[in-house]
C-alpha positions as CSV (number, residue, x, y, z in Angstrom):
1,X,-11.4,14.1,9.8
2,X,-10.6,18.0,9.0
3,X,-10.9,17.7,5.4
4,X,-13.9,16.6,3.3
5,X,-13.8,13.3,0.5
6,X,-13.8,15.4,-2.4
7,X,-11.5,18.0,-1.2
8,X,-8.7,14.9,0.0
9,X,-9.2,13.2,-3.4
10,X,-8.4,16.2,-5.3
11,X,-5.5,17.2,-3.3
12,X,-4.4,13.3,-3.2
13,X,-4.4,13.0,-7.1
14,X,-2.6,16.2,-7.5
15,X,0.1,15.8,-5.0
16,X,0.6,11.6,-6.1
17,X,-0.1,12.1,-9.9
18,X,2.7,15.3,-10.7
19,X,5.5,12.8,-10.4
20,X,6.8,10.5,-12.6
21,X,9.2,9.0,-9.8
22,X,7.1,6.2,-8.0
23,X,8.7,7.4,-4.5
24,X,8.3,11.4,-5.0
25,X,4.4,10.3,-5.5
26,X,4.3,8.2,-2.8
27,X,6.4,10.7,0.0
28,X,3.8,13.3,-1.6
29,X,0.7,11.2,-0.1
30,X,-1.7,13.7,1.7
31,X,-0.8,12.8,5.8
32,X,-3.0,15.1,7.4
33,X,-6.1,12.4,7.1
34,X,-3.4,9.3,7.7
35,X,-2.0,8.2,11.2
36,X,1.0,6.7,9.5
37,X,4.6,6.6,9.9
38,X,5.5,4.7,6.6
39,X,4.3,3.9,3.0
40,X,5.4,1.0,1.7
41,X,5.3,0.0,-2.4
42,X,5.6,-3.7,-2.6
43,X,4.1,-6.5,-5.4
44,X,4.5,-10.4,-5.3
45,X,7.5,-11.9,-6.9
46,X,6.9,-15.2,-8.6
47,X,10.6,-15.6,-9.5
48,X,11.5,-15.4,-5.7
49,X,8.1,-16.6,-4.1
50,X,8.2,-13.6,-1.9
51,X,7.2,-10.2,-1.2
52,X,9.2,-7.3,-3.6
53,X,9.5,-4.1,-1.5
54,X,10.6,-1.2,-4.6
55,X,9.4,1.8,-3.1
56,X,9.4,3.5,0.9
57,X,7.8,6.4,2.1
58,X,8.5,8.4,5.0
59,X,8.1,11.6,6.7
60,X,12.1,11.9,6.0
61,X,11.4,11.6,2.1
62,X,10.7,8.9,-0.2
63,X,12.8,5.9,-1.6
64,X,13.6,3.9,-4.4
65,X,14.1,-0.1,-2.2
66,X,14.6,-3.3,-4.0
67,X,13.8,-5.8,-1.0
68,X,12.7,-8.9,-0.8
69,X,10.1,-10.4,2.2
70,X,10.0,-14.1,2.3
71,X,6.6,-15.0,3.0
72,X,5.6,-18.1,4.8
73,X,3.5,-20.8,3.2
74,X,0.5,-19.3,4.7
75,X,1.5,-16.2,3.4
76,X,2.1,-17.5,0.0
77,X,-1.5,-18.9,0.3
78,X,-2.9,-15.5,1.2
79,X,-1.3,-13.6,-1.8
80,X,-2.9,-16.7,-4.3
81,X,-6.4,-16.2,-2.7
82,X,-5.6,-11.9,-2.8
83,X,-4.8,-12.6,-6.6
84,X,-8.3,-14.9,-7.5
85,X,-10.2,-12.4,-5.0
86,X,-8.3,-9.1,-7.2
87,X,-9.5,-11.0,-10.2
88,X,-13.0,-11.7,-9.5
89,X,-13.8,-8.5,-7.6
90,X,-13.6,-4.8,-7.0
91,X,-11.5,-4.4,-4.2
92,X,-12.0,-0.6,-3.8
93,X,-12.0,-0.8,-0.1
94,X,-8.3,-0.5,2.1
95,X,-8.0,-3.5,3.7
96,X,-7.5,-2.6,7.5
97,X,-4.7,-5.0,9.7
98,X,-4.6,-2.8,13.5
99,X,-3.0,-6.8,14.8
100,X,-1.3,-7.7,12.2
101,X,0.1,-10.7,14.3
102,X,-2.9,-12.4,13.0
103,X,-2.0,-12.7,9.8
104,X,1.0,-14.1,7.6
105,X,1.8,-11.7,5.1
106,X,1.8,-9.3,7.6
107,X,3.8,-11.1,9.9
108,X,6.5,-11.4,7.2
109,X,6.0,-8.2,6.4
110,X,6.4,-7.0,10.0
111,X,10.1,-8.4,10.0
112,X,11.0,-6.8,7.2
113,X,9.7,-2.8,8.2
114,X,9.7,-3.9,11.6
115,X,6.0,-2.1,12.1
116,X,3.0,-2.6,14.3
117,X,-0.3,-2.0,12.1
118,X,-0.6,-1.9,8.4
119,X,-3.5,-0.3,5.8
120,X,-3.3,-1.7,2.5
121,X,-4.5,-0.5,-1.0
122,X,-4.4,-3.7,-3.5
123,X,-3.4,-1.9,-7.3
124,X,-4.3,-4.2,-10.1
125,X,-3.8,-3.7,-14.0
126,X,-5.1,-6.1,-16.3
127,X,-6.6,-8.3,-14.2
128,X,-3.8,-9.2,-12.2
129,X,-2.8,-8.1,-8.7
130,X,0.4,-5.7,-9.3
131,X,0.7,-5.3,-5.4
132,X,-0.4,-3.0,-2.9
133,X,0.4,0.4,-1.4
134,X,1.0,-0.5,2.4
135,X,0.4,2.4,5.0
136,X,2.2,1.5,8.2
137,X,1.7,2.9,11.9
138,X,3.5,2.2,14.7
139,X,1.2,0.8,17.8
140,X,-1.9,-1.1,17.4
141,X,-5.5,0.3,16.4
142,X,-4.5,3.2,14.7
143,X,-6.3,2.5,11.7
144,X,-10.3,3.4,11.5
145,X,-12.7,2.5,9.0
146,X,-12.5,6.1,8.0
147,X,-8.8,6.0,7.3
148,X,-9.3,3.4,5.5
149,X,-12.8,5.3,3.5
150,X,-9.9,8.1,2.7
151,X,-7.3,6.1,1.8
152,X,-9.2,3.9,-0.4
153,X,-10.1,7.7,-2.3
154,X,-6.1,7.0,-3.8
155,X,-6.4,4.0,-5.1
156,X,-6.7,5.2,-8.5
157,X,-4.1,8.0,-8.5
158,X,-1.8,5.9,-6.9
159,X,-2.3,3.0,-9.9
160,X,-1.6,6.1,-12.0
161,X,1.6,7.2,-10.1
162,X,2.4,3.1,-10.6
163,X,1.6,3.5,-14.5
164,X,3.2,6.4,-14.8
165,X,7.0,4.8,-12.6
166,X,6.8,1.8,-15.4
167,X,6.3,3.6,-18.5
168,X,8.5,6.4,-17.5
């Protein structure tokens, strides 16, 4: 990386935390550590039993979405066992899918951004899994366990950003 932790934190929570609209923080996500081509807002739906895409990021600018990605029952398996793990545990680390054909959430969520790899940051407030902050690449192994060391620095501002979209 060309930029040290401390250095990518600071500019991270200053650039995510100054706005009050979820996608202006999310469009203002620092890319120069990030091989990614999309940043994706998204938090389980128990009315629909699916996925709830509210907020996109791209290097065009960011967006407000209100999408729904049906999950499959593997998938909906996967976000129970996310939700006891989120619980239970301190899931500071980004959770790195470079073939994401592997799994079933990202399979459904595949269809629905039509993207090749995915990096996900799990938010939680009180104890309950909100939903994650999805970093998307196109292509496969773009993602290193270094991107995912940085990324995981914005977990926190980004639950801020979240915080700040609700109340606001």
């Amino acid at each position: 990386m060309t930029i040290d932790e401390k250095t990518f934190f600071i500019e991270g929570t200053i650039n995510i935390c100054r706005h009050l609209e979820i996608e202006a923080a999310m469009f203002a996500c620092p890319k120069n550590c990030q091989p990614g081509d999309g940043l994706y807002l998204q938090y389980y739906d128990n009315e629909f039993d699916a996925l709830r895409v509210v907020a996109k990021a791209t290097e065009e600018g960011g967006s407000k979405v209100d999408g729904l990605v049906p999950l499959s029952p593997e998938g909906k398996e996967l976000i129970m066992a996310f939700t006891t793990l989120f619980s239970e545990a301190d899931l500071s680390e980004a959770l790195i899918y470079n073939r994401p054909e592997t799994d079933p959430i990202c399979c459904s969520m595949l269809n629905f951004h039509g993207a090749a790899a995915d990096d996900s940051l799990l938010l939680g407030i009180k104890d309950t899994m909100f939903g994650s902050i999805t970093l998307h690449a196109y292509g496969h192994d773009r993602f290193s366990e270094e991107h995912a060391r940085y990324f995981s620095l914005l977990r926190d501002p980004f639950r801020i950003a979240v915080s700040n979209a609700i109340h606001y």
